[in-house]
N, C-alpha and C positions, 0 to 999 in steps of 0.2 A: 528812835527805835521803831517808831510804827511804819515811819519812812522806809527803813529799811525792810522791813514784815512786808509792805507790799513792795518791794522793787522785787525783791526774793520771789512774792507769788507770780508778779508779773512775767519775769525769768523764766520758771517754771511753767509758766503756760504758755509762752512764744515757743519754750523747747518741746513743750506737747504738741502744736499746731505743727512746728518744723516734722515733728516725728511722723505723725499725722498724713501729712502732705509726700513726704518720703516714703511711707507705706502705701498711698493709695499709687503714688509712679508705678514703684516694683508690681503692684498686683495688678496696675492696666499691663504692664512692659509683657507681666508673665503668661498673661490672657494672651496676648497677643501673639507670644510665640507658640503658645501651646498651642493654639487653633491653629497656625500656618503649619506645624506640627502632626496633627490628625491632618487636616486639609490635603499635606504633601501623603503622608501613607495613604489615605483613600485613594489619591490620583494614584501614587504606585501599582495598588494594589489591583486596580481599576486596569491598569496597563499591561500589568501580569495577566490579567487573562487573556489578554484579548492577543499577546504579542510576547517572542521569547527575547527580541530586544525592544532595547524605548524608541518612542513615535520620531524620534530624532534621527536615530539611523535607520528607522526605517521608511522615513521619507528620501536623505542622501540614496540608500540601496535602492528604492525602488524609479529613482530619477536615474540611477548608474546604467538599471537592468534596460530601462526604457530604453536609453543611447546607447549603451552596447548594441540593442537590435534593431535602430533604427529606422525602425517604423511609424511615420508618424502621418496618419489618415486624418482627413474631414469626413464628417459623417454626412455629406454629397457624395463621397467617393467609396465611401466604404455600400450606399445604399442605391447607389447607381452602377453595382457588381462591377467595378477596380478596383476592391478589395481583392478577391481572388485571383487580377489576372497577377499585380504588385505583389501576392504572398508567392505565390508559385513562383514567379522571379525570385524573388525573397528568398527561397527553397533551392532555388539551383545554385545560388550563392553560396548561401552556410552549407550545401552538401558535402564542399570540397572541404572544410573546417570540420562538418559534424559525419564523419558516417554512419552515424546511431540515427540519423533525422528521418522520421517517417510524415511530418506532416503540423499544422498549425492549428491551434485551439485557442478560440475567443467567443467570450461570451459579452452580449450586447450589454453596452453602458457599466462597463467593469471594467477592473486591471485586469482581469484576464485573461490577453493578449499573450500570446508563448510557444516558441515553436515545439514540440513534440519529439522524443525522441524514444529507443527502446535497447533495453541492453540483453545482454546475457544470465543478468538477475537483479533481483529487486531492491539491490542497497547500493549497487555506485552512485548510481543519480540522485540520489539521497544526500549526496556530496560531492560532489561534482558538477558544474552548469554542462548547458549543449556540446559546449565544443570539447569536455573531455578535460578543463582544466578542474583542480580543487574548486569550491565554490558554499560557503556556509547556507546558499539558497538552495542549492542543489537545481535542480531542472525538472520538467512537467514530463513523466514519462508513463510508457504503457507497461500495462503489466507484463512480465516475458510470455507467459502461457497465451497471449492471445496474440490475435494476428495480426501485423502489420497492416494489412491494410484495410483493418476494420470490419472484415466481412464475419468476423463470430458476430452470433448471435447478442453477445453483451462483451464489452470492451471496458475496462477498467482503467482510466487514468492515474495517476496520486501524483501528489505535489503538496507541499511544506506547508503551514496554514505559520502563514508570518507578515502581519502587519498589511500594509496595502497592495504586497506582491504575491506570486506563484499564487497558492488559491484560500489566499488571508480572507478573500471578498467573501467564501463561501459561508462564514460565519456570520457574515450581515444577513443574510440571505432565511433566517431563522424568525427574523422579523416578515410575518404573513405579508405586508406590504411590497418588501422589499424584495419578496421572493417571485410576487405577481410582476414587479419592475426589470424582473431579470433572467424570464422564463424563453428566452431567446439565445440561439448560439451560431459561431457556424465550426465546423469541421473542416478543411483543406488538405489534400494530401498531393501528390504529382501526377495524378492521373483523375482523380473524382473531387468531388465537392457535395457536401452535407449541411441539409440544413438542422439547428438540433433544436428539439421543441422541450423542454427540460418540464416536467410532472411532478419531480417528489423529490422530497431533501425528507431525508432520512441518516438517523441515530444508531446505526449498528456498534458491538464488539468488535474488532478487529482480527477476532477470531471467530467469523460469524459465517455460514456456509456461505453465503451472496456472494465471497472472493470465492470461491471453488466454477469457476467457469472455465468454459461451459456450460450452462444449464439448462434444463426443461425449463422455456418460456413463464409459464404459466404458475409455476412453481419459487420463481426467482422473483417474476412482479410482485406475485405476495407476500414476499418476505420485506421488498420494498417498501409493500403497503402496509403491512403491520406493523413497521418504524419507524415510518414519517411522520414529521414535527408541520409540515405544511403537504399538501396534496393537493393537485390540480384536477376539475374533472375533463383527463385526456381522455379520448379515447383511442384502444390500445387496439392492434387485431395479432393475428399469429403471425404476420409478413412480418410484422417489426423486429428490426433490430435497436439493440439498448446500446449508449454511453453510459457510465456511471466516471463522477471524478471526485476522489476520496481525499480527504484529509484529516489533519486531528483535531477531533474534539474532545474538551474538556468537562463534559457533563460524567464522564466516570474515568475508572481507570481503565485505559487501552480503547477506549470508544474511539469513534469514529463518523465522519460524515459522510452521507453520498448524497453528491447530487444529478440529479437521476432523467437522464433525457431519452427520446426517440428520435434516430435519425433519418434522417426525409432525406433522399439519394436528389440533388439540382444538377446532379453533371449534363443528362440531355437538354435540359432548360437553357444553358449556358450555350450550347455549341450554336 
């Protein structure tokens, strides 16, 4: 009998240790999904801001958008000016594809690289690329009110703020660092060439007067300057003429970025 008393407690406590050891499994197993769990929603969420698809298509799109416009420069050639004789070639090519094409915008040690174009108003290109086909990028275009060939006083771009294409870059650019690393551009059209010297990223509304151009110079930098997230000290005179290239930000509803250069005319440097 007593034999049996402990084979019984024996029993009972080898199925406690079983139970035991099967309970600490589940609660490692459940750790461990749970945290890849958070882990994955932070990266998510992480990705949502930054991009309206995941980093996945938007490395394939922005390799597609590269080869589509096959341009592929060494920075020998882009800094020993054959970049602009190859963009202008470049230009007489897609003209016969694009007739909206007024001209090419790249900003140094960025994607963005893009030729330019301008419609009859400011939502096709919003879906549409260059050449006029559908396109969920849309294309890098000018605003209609201003001038094709950039001689208003201030020239407004926009273009889609998505992942590492069209002007996704401009949100790195928020980082002080990253802003002083990229405060270089150039402008190219079929008759001039611009160097762009970029000053200020700035946080406007998008119903904010700074799109109403045309404007009194002096009037317009300040609204620049009472918005800006980074500021360079340029200096500015009344000869100057402004780029601004807009895109979306997410710091409110309907905000908006600009980043905000002066263009420096190199077409007599060149000839």
């Amino acid at each position: 009998m007593f034999r049996s008393a402990r084979f019984r407690a024996a029993a009972i406590l080898l199925a406690v240790a079983v139970s035991l050891a099967v309970l600490r499994q589940f609660r490692t197993s459940a750790v461990h999904f749970v945290s890849s769990d958070i882990n994955a929603a932070e990266t998510s969420q992480t990705s949502g801001d930054d991009s309206d698809i995941s980093s996945d298509d938007t490395k394939t799109h922005a390799a597609a958008l590269r080869e589509e416009q096959a341009i592929v420069l060494t920075s020998a050639e882009k800094a020993r000016g054959s970049y602009e004789e190859i963009i202008r070639e470049k230009l007489k090519q897609l003209s016969k594809e694009c007739p909206d094409l007024i001209g090419w915008l790249y900003v140094e040690d960025s994607n963005i690289d893009y030729p330019i174009v301008q419609g009859n108003d400011n939502q096709y290109y919003l879906h549409h690329g260059a050449d006029g086909l559908e396109n969920e990028h849309g294309a890098i275009f000018l605003d209609k009110i201003c001038r094709a060939d950039f001689s208003d006083d201030q020239s407004i771009l926009y273009g889609h703020n998505m992942g590492d294409t069209m002007f996704g870059d401009i949100r790195k650019f928020r980082d002080p660092a990253e802003f002083e690393k990229h405060r270089s551009g150039r402008l190219i059209t079929m008759t001039a060439s611009y160097r762009i010297e970029f000053f200020a990223l700035a946080i406007v509304s998008a119903f904010d007067t700074v799109y109403d151009v045309p404007a009194p110079k002096t009037q317009w930098v300040d609204i620049i300057r009472s918005n800006s997230i980074c500021l360079a000290d340029t200096e500015l005179t009344d000869e100057d003429r402004y780029i601004a290239l807009s895109t979306c930000s997410f710091d409110y509803e309907n905000a908006r970025f600009l980043f905000v250069g002066k263009l420096i005319d190199t077409t007599k440097s060149e000839k």
